[in-house]
Every structure is written in structure tokens, then in C-alpha cells.
C-alpha positions in Angstrom: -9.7 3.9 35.4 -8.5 0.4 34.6 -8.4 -1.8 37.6 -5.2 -3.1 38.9 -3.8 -6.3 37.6 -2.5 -8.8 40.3 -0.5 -11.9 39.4 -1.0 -14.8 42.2 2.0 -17.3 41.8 0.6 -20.5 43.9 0.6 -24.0 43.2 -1.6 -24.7 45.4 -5.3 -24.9 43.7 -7.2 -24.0 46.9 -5.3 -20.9 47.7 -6.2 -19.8 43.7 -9.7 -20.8 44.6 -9.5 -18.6 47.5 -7.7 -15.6 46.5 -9.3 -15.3 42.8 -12.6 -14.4 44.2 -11.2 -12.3 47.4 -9.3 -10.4 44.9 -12.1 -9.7 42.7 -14.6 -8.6 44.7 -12.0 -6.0 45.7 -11.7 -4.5 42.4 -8.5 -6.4 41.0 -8.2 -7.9 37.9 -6.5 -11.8 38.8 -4.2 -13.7 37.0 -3.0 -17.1 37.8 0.1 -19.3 37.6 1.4 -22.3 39.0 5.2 -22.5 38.1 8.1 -20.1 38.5 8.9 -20.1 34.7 5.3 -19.3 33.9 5.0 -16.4 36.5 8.7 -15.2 35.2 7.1 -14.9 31.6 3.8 -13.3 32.5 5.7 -10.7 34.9 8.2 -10.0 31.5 5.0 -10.0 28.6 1.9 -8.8 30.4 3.6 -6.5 33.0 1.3 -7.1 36.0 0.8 -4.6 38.7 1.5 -6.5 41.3 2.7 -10.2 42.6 1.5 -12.5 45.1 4.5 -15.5 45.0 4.5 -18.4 47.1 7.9 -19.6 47.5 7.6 -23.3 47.1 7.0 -23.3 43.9 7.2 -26.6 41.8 9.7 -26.1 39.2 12.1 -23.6 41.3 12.3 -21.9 44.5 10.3 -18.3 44.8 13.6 -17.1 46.2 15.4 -17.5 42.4 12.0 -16.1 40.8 12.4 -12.5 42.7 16.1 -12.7 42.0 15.4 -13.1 38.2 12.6 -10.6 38.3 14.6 -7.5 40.0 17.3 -7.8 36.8 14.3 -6.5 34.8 11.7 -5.6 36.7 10.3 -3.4 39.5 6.7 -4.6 40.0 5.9 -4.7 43.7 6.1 -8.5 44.8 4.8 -10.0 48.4 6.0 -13.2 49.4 3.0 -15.4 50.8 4.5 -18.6 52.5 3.6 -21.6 54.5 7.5 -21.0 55.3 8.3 -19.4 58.9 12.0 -19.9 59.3 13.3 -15.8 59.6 15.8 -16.7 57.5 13.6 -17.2 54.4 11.9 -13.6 55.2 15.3 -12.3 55.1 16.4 -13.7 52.3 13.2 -13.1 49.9 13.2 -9.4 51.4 16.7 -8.2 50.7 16.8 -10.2 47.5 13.5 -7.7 46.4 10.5 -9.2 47.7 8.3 -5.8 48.9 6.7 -7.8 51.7 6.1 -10.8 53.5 2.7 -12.6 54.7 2.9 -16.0 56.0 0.2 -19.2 55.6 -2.4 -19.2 57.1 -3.4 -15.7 56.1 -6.4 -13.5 57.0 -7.6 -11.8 53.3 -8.1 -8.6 55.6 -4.3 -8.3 56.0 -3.3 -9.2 52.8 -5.6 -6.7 51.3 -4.1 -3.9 53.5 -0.4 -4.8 52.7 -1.2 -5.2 48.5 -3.2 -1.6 48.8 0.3 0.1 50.7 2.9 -1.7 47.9 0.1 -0.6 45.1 0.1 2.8 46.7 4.5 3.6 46.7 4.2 1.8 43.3 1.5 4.5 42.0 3.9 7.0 43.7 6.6 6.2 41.7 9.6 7.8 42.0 8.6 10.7 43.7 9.4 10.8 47.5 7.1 12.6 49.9 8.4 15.6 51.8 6.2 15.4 54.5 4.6 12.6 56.3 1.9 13.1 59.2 0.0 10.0 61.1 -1.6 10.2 64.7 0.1 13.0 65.9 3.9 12.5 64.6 5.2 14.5 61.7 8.0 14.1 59.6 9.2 17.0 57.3 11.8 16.1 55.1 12.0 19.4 53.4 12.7 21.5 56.6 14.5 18.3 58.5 12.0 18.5 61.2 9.8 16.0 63.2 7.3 17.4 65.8 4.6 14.8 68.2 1.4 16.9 69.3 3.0 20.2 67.5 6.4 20.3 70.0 9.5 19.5 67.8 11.5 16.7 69.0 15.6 16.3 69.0 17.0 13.4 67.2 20.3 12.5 66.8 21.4 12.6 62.9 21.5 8.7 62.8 17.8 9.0 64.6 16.1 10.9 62.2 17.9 9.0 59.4 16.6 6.0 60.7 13.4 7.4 61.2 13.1 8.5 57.4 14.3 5.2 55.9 11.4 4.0 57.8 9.1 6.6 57.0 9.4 6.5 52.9 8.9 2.6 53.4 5.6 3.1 55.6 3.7 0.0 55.7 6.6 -2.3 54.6 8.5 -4.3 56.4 12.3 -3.4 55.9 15.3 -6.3 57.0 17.7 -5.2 59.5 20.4 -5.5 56.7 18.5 -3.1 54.4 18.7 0.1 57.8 22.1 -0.9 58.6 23.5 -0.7 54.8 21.3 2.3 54.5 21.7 4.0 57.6 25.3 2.9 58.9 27.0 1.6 55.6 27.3 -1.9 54.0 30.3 -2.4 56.5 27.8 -2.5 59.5 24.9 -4.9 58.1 25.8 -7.1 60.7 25.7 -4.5 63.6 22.1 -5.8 64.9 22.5 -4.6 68.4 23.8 -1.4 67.7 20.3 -1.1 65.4 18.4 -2.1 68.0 19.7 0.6 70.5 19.0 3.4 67.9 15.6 2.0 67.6 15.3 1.7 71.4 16.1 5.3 71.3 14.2 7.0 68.7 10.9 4.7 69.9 11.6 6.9 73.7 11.4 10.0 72.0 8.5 9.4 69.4 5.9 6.6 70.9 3.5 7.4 73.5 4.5 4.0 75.5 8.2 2.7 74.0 7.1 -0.7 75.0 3.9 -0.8 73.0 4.9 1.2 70.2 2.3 2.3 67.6 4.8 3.7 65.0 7.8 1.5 64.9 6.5 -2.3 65.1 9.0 -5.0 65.4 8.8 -7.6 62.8 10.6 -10.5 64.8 13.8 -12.1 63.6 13.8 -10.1 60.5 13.0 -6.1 61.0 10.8 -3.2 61.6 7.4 -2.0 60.1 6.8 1.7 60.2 2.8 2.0 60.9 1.3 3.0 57.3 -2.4 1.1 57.1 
């Protein structure tokens, strides 16, 4: 089996100096570039498996790269930025960014999050019908979610909730992107009402709603659904 083939996008020569190696010894093949026009050609000729794109990129903003990748492409891209300002997770993320990892970064994480976008993208477009981790299962085909064997009662808009996180385990997914998809675009700015359904659905399915295990908050910009 051919190994996977990770683009880095970094301008930065000691993060290539870093990652190249990191990414190696873990079995991907690495390619490099330093500009947004030259990762936007590579992503279009050589068809990578996966990005790594930093967003301050010399000759545009990482931002306008993801933008001009989704018209033509779905590779799996995660965002790795000295930037911490929410609103630049937000943005790269609904504009079709995968995931987000900020500067400094531990290799350990990064690993775990390329192996869960490398994993849906393997998936394709097939969608699971059944979904088990510690305890908690989800059953899409039979609309049914049990913890420890004993079926729980959600609401509709729980359990819908609870699948939009589900299919996106692992991933980090913008408070716009479960509003539009659970409420409707009309309610993308309806972030209390999200948090109360989460509130909710984390009382019926964690162990300890204040520590949760399954539904991790990402602050200021969403929810991860445990996956690694």
C-alpha cells in the first residue's frame, strides 16, 4: 500500500525542518511549500492526501488558499497557526478547513488529528450506521443510543445534535456549522440556545456533565466529539 502523501504549507523553514522528519518517521510521504500559489498548484496537479497550511502565508492569507481549494477540491486540510484570535478558527473552519491546531504544537497531537481526517477521508462517502466508544452507542440505522446497554431518551434536536457530532468524531465543528445543520441557516447565530441543547444532551450521556469525556468544548469556536 502506497503511503499517504501530506502537503505541509509553512513558510517558516524550521517548522519544515521539524515536521519533514516527524512526518516521515510516521510513514508519510512529505511535500513542501512555502507560498499560497505554490501549495494551490501542488493541491490541483499532484492531488495530495492531506494539508498542513499555516495561515500567514507570504504571498496571501491561508484563509483565501482553503477558499480557492474547496471550489475544486476535497482533500482534508488542518489549519496550523501561530494565530489564536477565535475568530480566525472560525473563519478557516466554516470556510473548509477540517481542523485547527495552534503554534506551539506537540507532534503527538498533530499526529492524532492528521490520522482522524486521513481516516473520514479513506471513508469517503459512506457514513457509518453505528458508532460505539467507552460505553455510549449510537445507531443510526435503528435511531437508537444506549450508555452501559440501557437506552437513553433524547429529544429529536438531541439526538440530531448528537449525530452531527458523531459522523464528525475527532473534528472540531463551529458553532455555525450545528446551528445551520441542526436548527437551520436562520439560527447560526442562536449560540445560547446551542449551548443549552449541549448542556442537555452532555446530562444524559457523560458520566460527569462538567468533565465531559464525549462532548469537549473547543472554546470560542465549537465542540469536538471524542474520536482519538
Amino acid at each position: 500500500m502506497s503511503r499517504h502523501r501530506i502537503l505541509v504549507v509553512d513558510d517558516e523553514p524550521q517548522i519544515q525542518r521539524f515536521l519533514n522528519p516527524a512526518l516521515t518517521a510516521s510513514g508519510y510521504e512529505v511535500i513542501q511549500a512555502s507560498t499560497g500559489a505554490e501549495a494551490e498548484r501542488l493541491i490541483a496537479t499532484i492531488a495530495p492526501d492531506l494539508v498542513i497550511l499555516d495561515l500567514g502565508l507570504p504571498d496571501k492569507d491561508g484563509k483565501d488558499v482553503i477558499e480557492t481549494v474547496r471550489a475544486f477540491s476535497e482533500v482534508p486540510i488542518i489549519v496550523l497557526s501561530a494565530r489564536d484570535r477565535e475568530a480566525e478558527k472560525i473563519a478557516a473552519l466554516d470556510l473548509g478547513a477540517n481542523d485547527y491546531v495552534e503554534k506551539p504544537f506537540g507532534i503527538g497531537e498533530l499526529l492524532a488529528r492528521i490520522r482522524t481526517s486521513l481516516r473520514r477521508q479513506v471513508a469517503g462517502a459512506s457514513v457509518p450506521s453505528r458508532f460505539e466508544l467507552n460505553g455510549l452507542l449510537v445507531d443510526m440505522s435503528k435511531r437508537i443510543v444506549t450508555r452501559g446497554g440501557e437506552e437513553l431518551h433524547l429529544t429529536r434536536k438531541e439526538y440530531q445534535l448528537l449525530v452531527h457530532l458523531v459522523l464528525h468524531a475527532g473534528m472540531v465543528v463551529t458553532h455555525r456549522q450545528l446551528l445551520a445543520s441542526v436548527w437551520g441557516a436562520a439560527h447560526v447565530e442562536d449560540l445560547q440556545y446551542l449551548r443549552v441543547f449541549v448542556g442537555q444532551l452532555r446530562a444524559k450521556i457523560e458520566d460527569d456533565a462538567n468533565n465531559p469525556q464525549f462532548i469537549r468544548t473547543e472554546p470560542g469556536v465549537g465542540y469536538r466529539f471524542a474520536g482519538e
